[in-house]
NUKEDO-16339 format. One record per residue: residue number from 1; residue in three letters; z, y, x of N, C-alpha, C in turn. Coordinates in nm, 2 decimals, decimal comma, always signed. Layout:
<nodes>
NUM  ALA  Z  Y  X  Z  Y  X  Z  Y  X
...
</nodes>
This chain:
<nodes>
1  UNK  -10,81  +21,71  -1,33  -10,75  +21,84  -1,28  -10,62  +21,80  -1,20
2  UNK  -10,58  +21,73  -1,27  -10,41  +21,65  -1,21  -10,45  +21,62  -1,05
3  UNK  -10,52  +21,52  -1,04  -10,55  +21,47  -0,88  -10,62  +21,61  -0,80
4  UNK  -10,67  +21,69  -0,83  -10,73  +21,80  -0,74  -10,63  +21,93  -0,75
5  UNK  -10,53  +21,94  -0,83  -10,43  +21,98  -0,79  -10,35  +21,91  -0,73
6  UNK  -10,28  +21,83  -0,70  -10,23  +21,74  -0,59  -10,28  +21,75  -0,46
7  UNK  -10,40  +21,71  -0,48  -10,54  +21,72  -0,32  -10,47  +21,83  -0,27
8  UNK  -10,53  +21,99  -0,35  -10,49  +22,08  -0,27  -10,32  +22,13  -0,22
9  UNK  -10,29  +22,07  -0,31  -10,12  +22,13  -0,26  -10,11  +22,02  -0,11
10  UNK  -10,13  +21,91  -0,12  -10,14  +21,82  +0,00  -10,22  +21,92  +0,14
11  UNK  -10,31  +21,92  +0,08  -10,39  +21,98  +0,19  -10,36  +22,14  +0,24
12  UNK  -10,27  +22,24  +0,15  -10,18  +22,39  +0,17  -10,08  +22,31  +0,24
13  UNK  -10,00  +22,16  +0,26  -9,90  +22,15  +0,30  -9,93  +22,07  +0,45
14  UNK  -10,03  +22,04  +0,47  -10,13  +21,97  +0,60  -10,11  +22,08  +0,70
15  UNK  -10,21  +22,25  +0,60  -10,24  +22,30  +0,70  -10,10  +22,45  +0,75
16  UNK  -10,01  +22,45  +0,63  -9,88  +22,51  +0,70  -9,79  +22,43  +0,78
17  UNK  -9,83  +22,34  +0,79  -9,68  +22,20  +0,87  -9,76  +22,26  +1,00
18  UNK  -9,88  +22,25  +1,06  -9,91  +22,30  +1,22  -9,89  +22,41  +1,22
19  UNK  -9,82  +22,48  +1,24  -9,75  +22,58  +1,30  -9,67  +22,61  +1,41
20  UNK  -9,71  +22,71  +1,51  -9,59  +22,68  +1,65  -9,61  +22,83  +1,63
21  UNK  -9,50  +22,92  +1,74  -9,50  +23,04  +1,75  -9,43  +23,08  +1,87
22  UNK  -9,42  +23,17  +1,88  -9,33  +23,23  +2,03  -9,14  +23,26  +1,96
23  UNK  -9,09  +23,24  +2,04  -8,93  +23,22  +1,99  -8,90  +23,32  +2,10
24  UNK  -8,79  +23,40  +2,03  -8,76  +23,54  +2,16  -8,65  +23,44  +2,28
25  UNK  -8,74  +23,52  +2,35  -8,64  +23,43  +2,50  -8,52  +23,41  +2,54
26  UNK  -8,45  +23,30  +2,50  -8,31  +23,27  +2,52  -8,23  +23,33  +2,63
27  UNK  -8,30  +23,31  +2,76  -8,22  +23,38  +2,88  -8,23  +23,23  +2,95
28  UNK  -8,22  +23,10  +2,90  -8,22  +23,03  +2,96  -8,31  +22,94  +3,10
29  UNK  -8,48  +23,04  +3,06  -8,55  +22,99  +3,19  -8,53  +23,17  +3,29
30  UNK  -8,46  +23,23  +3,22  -8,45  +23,35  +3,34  -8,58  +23,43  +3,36
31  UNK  -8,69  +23,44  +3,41  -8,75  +23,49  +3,46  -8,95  +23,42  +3,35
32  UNK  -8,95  +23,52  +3,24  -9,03  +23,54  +3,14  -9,18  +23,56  +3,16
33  UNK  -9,18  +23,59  +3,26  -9,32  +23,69  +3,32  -9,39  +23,63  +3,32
34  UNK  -9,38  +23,48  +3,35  -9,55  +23,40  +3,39  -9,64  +23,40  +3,26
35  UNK  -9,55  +23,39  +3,16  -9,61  +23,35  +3,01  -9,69  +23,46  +2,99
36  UNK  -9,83  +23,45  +2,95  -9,91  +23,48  +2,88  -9,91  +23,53  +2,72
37  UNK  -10,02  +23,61  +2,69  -10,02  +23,66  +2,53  -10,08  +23,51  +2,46
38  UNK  -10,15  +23,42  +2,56  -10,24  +23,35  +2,54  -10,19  +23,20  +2,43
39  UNK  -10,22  +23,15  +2,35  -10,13  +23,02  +2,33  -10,20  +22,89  +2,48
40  UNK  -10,09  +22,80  +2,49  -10,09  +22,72  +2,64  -10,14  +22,64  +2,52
41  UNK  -10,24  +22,51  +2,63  -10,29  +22,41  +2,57  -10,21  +22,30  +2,52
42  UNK  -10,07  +22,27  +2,57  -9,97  +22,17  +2,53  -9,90  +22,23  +2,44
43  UNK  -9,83  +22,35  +2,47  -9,71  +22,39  +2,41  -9,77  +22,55  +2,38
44  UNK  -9,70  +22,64  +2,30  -9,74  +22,77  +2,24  -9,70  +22,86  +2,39
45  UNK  -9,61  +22,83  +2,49  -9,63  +22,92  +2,60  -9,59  +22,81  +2,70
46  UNK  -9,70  +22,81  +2,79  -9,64  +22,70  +2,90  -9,73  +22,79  +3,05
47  UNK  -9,63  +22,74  +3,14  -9,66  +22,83  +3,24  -9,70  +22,67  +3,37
48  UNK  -9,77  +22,66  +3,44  -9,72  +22,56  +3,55  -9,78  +22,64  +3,72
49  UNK  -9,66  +22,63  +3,75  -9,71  +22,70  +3,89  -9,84  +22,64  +3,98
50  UNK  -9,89  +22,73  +4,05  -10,03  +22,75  +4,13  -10,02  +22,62  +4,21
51  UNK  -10,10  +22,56  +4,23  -10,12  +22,41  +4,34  -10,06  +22,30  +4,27
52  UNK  -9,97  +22,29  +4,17  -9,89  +22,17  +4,12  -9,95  +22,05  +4,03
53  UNK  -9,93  +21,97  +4,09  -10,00  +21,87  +4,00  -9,91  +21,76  +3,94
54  UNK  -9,93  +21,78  +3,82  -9,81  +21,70  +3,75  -9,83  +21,61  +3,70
55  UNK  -9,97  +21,55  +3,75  -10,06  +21,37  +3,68  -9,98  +21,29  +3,79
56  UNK  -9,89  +21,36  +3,92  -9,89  +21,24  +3,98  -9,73  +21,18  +4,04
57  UNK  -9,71  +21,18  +3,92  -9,56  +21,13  +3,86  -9,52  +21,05  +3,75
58  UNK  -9,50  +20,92  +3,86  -9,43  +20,84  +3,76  -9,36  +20,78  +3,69
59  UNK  -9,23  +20,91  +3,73  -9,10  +20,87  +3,66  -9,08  +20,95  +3,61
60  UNK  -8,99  +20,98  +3,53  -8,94  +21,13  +3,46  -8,77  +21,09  +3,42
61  UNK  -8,67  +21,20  +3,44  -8,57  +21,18  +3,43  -8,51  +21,33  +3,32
62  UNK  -8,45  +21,28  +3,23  -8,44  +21,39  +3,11  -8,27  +21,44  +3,10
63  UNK  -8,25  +21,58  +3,20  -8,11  +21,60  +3,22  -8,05  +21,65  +3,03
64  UNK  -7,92  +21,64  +3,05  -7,85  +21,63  +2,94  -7,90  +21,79  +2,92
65  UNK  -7,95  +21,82  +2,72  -7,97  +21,91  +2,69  -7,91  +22,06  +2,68
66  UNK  -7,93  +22,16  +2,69  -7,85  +22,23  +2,76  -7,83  +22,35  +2,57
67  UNK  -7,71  +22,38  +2,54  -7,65  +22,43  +2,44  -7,59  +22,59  +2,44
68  UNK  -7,62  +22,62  +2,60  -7,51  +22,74  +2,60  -7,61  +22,86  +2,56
69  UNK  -7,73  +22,83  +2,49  -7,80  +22,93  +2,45  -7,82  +22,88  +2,30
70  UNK  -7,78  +22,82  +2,24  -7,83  +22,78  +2,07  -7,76  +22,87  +1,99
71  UNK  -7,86  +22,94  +1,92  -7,84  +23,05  +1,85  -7,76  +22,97  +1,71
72  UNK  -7,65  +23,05  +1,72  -7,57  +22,97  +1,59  -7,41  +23,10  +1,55
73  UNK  -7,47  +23,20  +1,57  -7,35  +23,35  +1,56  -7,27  +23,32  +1,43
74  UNK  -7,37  +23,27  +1,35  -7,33  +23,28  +1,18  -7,27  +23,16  +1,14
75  UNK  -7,24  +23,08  +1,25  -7,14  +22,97  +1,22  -7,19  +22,88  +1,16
76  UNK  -7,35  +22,89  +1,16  -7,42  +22,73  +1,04  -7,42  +22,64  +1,08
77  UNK  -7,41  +22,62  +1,24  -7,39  +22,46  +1,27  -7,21  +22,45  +1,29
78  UNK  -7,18  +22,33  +1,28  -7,09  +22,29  +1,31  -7,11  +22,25  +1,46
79  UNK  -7,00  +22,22  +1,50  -6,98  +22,11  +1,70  -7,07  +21,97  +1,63
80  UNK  -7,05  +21,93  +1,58  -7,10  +21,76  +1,57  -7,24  +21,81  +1,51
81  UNK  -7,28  +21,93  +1,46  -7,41  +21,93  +1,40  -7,44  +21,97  +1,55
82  UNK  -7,42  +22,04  +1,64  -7,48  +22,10  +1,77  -7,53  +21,97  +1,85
83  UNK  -7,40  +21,88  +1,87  -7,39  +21,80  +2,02  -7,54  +21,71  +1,92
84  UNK  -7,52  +21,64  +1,78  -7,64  +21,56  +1,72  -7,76  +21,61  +1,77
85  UNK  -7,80  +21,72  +1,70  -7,94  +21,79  +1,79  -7,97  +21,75  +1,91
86  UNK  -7,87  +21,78  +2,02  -7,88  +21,77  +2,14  -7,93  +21,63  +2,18
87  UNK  -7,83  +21,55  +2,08  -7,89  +21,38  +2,14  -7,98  +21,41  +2,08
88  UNK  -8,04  +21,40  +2,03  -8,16  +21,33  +1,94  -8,25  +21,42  +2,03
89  UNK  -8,24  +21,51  +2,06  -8,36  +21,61  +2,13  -8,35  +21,53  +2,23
90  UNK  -8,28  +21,45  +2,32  -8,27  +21,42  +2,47  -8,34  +21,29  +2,41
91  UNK  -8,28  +21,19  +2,32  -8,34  +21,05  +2,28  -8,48  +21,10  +2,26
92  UNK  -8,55  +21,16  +2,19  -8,69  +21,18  +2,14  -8,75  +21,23  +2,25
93  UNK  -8,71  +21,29  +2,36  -8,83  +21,32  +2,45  -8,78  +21,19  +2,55
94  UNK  -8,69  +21,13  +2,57  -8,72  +20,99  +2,72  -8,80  +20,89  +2,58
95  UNK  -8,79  +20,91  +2,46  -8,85  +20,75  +2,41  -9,04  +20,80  +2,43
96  UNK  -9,03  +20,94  +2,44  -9,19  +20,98  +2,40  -9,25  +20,97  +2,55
97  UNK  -9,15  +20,99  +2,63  -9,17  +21,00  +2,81  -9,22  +20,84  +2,84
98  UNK  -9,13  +20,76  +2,80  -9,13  +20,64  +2,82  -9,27  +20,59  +2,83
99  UNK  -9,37  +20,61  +2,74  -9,50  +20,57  +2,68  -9,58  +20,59  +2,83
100  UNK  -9,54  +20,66  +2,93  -9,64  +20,70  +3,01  -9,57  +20,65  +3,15
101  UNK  -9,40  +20,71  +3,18  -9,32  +20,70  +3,32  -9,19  +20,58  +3,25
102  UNK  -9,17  +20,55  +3,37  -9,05  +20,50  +3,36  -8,94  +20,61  +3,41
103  UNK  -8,85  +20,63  +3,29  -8,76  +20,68  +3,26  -8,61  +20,66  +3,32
104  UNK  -8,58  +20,75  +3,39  -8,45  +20,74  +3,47  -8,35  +20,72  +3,37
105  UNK  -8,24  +20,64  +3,37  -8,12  +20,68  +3,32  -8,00  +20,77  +3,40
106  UNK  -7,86  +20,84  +3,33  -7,80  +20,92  +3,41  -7,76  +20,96  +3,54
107  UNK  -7,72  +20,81  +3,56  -7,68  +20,77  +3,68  -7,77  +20,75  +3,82
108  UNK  -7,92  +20,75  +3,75  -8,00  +20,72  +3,87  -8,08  +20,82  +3,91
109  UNK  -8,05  +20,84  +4,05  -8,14  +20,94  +4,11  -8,25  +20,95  +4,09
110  UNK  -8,32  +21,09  +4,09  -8,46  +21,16  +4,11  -8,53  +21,13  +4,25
111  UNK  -8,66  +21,08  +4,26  -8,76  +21,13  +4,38  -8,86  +21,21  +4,35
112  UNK  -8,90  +21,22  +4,50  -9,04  +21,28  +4,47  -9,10  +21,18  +4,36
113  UNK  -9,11  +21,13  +4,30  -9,23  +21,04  +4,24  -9,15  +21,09  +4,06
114  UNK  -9,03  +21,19  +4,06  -8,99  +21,18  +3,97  -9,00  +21,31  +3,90
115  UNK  -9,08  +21,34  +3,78  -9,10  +21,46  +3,72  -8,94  +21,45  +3,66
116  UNK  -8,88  +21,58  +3,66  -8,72  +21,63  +3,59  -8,75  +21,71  +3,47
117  UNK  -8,71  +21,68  +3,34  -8,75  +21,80  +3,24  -8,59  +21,85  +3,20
118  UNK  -8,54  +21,94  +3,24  -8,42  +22,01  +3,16  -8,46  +22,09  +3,06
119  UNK  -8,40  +22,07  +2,99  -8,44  +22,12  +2,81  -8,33  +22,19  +2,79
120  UNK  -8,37  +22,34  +2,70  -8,20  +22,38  +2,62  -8,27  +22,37  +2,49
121  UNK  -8,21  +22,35  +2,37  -8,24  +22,37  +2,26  -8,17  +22,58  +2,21
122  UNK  -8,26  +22,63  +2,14  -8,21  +22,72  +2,14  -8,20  +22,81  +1,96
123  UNK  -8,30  +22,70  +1,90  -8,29  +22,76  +1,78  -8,30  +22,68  +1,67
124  UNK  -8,22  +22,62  +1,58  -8,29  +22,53  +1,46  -8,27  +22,58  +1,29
125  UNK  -8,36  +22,58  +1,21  -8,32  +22,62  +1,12  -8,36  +22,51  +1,02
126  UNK  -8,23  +22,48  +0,94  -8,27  +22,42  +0,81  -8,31  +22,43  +0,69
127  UNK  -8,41  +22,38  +0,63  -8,51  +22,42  +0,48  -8,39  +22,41  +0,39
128  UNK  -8,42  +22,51  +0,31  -8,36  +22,55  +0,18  -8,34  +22,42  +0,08
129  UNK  -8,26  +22,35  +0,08  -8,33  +22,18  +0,00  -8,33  +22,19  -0,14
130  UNK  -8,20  +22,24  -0,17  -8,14  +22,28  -0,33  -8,30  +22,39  -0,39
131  UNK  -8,41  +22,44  -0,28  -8,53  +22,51  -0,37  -8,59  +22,44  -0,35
132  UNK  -8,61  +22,34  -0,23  -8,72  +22,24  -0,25  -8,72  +22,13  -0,35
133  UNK  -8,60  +22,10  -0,36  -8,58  +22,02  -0,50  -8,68  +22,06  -0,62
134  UNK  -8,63  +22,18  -0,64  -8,67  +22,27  -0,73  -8,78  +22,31  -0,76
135  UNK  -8,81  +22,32  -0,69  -9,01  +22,38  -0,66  -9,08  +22,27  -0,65
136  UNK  -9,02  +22,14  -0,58  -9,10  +22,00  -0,60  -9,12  +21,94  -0,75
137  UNK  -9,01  +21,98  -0,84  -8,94  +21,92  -0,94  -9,08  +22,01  -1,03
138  UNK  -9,13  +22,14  -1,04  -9,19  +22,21  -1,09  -9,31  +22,20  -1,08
139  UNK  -9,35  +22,23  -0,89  -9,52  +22,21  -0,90  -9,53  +22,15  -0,78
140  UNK  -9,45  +22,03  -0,77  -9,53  +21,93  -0,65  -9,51  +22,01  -0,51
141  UNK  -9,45  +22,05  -0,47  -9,43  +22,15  -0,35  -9,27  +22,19  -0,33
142  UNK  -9,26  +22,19  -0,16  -9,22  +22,23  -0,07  -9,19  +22,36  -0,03
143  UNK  -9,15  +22,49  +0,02  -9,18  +22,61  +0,03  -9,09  +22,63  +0,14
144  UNK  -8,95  +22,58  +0,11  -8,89  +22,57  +0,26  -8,88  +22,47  +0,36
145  UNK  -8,94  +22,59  +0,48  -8,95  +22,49  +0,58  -8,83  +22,49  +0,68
146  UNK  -8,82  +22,41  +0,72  -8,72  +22,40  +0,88  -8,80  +22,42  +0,98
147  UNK  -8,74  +22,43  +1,09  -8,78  +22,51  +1,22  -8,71  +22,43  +1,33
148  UNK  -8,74  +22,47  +1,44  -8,65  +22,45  +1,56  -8,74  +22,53  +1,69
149  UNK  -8,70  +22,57  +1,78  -8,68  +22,59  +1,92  -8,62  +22,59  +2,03
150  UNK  -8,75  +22,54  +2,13  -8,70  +22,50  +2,26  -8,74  +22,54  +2,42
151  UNK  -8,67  +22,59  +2,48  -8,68  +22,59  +2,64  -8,69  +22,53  +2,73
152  UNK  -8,78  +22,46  +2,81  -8,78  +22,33  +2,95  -8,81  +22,41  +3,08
153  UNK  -8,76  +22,38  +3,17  -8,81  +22,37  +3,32  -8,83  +22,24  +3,34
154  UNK  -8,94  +22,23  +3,45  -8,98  +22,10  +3,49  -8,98  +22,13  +3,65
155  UNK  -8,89  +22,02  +3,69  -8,88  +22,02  +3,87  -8,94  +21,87  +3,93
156  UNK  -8,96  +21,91  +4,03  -8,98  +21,78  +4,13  -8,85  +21,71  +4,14
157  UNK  -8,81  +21,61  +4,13  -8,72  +21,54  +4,17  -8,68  +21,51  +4,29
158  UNK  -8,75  +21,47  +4,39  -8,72  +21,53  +4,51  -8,69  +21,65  +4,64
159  UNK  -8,75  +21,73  +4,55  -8,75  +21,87  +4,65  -8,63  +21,97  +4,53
160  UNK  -8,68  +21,96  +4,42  -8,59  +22,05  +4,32  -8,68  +22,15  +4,27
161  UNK  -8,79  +22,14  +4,36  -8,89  +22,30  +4,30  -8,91  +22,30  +4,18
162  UNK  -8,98  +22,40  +4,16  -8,98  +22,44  +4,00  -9,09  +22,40  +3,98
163  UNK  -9,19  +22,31  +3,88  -9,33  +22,29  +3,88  -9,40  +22,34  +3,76
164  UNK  -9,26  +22,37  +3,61  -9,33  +22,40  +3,50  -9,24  +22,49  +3,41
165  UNK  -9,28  +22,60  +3,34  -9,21  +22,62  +3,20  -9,24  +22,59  +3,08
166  UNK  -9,20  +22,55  +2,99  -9,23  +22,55  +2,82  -9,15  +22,61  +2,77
167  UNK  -9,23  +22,68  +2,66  -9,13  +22,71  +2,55  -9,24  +22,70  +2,41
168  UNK  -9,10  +22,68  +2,29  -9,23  +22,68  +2,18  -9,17  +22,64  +2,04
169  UNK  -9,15  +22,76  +1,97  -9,07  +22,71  +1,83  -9,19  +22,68  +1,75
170  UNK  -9,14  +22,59  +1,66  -9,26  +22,47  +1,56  -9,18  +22,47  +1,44
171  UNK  -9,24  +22,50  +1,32  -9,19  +22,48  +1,20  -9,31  +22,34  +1,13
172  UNK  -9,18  +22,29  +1,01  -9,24  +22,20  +0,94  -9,22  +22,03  +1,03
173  UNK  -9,19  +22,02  +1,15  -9,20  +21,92  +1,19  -9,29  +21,91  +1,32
174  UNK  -9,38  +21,77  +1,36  -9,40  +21,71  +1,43  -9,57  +21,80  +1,43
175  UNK  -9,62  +21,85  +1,34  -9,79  +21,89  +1,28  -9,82  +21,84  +1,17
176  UNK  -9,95  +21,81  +1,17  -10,02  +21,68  +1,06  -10,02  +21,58  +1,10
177  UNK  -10,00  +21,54  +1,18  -9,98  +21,37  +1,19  -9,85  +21,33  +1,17
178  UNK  -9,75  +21,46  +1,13  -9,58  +21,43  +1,11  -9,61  +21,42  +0,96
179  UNK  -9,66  +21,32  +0,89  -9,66  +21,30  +0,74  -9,51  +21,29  +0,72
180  UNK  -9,45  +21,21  +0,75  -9,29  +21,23  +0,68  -9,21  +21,34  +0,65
181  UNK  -9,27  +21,43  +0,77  -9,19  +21,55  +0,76  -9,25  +21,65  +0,65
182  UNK  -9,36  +21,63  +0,69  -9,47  +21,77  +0,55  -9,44  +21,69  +0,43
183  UNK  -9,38  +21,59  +0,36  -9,40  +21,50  +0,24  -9,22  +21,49  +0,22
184  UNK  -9,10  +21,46  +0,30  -8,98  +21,49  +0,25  -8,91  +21,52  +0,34
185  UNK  -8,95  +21,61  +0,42  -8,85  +21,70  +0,54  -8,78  +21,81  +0,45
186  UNK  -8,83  +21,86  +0,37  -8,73  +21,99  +0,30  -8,63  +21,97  +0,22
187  UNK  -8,63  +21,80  +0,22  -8,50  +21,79  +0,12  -8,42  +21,70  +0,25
188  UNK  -8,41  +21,71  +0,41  -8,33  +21,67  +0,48  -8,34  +21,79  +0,60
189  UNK  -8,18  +21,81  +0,67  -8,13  +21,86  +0,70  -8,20  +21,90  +0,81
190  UNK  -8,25  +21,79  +0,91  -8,28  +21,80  +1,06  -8,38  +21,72  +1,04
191  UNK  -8,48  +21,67  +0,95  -8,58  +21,65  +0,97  -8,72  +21,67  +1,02
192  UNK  -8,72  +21,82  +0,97  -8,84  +21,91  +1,07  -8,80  +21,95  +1,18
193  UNK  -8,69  +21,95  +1,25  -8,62  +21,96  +1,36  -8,66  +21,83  +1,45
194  UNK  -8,61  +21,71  +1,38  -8,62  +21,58  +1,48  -8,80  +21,59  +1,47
195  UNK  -8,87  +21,62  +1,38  -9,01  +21,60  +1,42  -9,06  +21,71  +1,52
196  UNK  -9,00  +21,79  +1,53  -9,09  +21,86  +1,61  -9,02  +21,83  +1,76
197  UNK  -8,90  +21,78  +1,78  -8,85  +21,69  +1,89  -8,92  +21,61  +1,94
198  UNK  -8,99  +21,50  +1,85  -9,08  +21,42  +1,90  -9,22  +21,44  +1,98
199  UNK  -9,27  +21,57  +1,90  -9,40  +21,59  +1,93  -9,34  +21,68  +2,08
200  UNK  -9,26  +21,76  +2,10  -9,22  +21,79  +2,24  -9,25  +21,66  +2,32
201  UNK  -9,20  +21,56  +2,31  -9,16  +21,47  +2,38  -9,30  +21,43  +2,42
202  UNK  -9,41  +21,43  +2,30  -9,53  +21,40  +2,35  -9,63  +21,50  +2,39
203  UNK  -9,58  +21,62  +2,39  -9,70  +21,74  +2,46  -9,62  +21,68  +2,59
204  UNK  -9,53  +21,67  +2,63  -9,47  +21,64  +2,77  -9,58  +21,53  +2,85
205  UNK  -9,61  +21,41  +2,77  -9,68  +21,32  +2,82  -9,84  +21,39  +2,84
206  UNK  -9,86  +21,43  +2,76  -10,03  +21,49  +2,76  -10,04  +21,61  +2,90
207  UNK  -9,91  +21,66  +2,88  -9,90  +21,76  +2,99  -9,93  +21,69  +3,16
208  UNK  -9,87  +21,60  +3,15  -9,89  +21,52  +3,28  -9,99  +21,39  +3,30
209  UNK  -10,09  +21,39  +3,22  -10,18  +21,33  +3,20  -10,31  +21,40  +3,21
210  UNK  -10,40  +21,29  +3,35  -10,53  +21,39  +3,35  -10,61  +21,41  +3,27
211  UNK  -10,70  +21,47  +3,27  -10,81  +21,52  +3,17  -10,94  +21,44  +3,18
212  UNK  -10,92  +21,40  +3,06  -11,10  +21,27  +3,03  -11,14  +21,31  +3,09
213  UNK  -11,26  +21,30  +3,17  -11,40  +21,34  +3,26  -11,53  +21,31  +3,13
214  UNK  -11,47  +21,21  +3,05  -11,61  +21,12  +2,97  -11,60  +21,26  +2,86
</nodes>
């Protein structure tokens, strides 16, 4: 009974960590309209303009994250807890970018051959830890989760045009393949936060990657 209770709490904690949802719109991509009821195949709303092909880019350059929309009225983050997010959200999508483009650093210009992703971070919430303690300590379980949400435009590097929108708040982390985060994200701060940073960083790559034919 011991191990098949375990199984399933593992397996209630598999299938609530994939979770993504729509986050009310910061203001930060301006103009909402393209988004669909629909969920997008990378991200939970992604829009990419008519004719654009975004397999055929092989740099990518990741402008500094943008903060003037991070919901934070109630004073829960601090300045050093804001600006951290921000790196780590800029580090986690060029290390995830990396895997596919070579990666501009600050100083180096965009081309055409250069996908641009500006990102705002706009929402993060942290798990209850002091009840996850508690509820782990009891029945093997987690209950609070962390969150985050995020806003991107995607430009040509050369011209400036607009070629993409995302948006897409994720609780629990990275999905199911973010085992660290579904197993001891609720007893750290920015854990399901940084995981679900990462997996942005790789819908980015899958987004600009063609589609198997096989």
């Amino acid at each position: 009974m011991g191990k098949q209770y375990y199984f399933a709490v593992l397996c209630l904690a598999l299938i609530l960590s994939a979770c993504t949802s729509v986050h009310a719109p910061s203001g930060f991509l301006g103009d909402y309209s393209h988004f669909s009821e629909e969920k997008g195949e990378h991200f939970r709303q992604e829009y990419v303009a008519e004719g654009v092909d975004l397999t055929k880019y092989t740099k990518a350059k990741v402008n500094p994250v943008e903060l003037k929309y991070f919901e934070n009225a109630a004073g829960t983050f601090t300045e050093d807890d804001s600006n951290y997010l921000a790196s780590r959200l800029q580090e986690s999508l060029e290390a995830e970018l990396a895997n596919k483009y070579q990666v501009l650093g600050p100083a180096e210009r965009p081309d055409e051959r250069t996908l641009v992703v500006s990102p705002a971070l706009v929402y993060v919430k942290m798990p209850e830890r002091l009840l996850n303690v508690a509820t782990a300590w009891l029945i093997g379980f987690q209950f609070s989760k962390g969150a985050a949400a995020f806003e991107a435009k995607l430009t040509d590097g050369g011209s400036g045009k607009e070629l993409a929108l995302v948006t897409e708040q994720r609780k629990s982390g990275g999905g199911i393949k973010d085992i660290k985060s579904i197993l001891i994200g609720g007893f750290f701060k920015f854990m399901h936060a940084e995981g679900a940073f990462k997996r942005w960083g790789q819908n980015f790559v899958d987004l600009g990657t063609p589609e198997s034919t096989s």
